[in-house]
C-alpha positions in Angstrom: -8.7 33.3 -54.0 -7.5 32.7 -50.4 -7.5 34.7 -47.5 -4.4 36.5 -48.0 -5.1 37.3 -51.6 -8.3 38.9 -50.4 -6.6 40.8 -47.5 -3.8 42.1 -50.1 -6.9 43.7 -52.9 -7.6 45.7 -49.7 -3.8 47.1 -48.7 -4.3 50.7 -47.6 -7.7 50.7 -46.4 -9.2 50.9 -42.6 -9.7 47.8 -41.1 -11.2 45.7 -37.9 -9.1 42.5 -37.1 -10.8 39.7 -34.2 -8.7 37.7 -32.4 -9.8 35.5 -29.3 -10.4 38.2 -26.1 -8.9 41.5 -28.5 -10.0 43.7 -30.9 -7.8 45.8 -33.6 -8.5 49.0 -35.5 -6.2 49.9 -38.1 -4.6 50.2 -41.7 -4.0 47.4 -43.2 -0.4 47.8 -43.6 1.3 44.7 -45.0 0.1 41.1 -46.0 2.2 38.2 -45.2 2.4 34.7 -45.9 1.9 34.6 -42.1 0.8 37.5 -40.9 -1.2 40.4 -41.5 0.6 43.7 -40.1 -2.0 46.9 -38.8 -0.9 50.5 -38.8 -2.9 52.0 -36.2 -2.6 55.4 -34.7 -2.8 56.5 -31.1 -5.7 58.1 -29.2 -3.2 60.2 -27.8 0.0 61.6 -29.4 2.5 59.2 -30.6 3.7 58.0 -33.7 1.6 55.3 -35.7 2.3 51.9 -34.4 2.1 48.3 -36.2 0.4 45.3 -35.1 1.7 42.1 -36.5 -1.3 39.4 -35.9 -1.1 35.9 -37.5 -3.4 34.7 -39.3 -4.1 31.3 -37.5 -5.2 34.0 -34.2 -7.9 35.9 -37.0 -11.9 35.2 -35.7 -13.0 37.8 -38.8 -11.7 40.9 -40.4 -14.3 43.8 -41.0 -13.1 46.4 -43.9 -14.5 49.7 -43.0 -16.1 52.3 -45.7 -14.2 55.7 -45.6 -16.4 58.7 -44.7 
């Protein structure tokens, strides 16, 4: 299984995404062959926004249990 195949079984669900000095909170939105694309929604009002990150910038990737 590689990383993207293991990304992809968890489509839809809340994630935490690493990258060197940032952190992401979102839905994971789309896997790539390069990329893995966030939907994340704004502390304030605003429409959901995606994050594209590529993969070769990912430290770790936390999946998040629903409450």
């Amino acid at each position: 299984m590689t990383f993207q195949e293991m990304l992809a079984s968890f489509l839809g669900r809340l994630a935490e995404v690493a990258v060197p000095n940032q952190f992401f909170e979102g839905t994971i939105y789309r896997v790539g062959t390069l990329n893995l694309t966030l939907q994340s929604i704004p502390p304030i009002y605003g429409p959901p926004t995606e994050t594209v990150i590529p993969y070769i910038n990912i430290d770790y990737v936390r999946i998040l249990v629903s409450a």
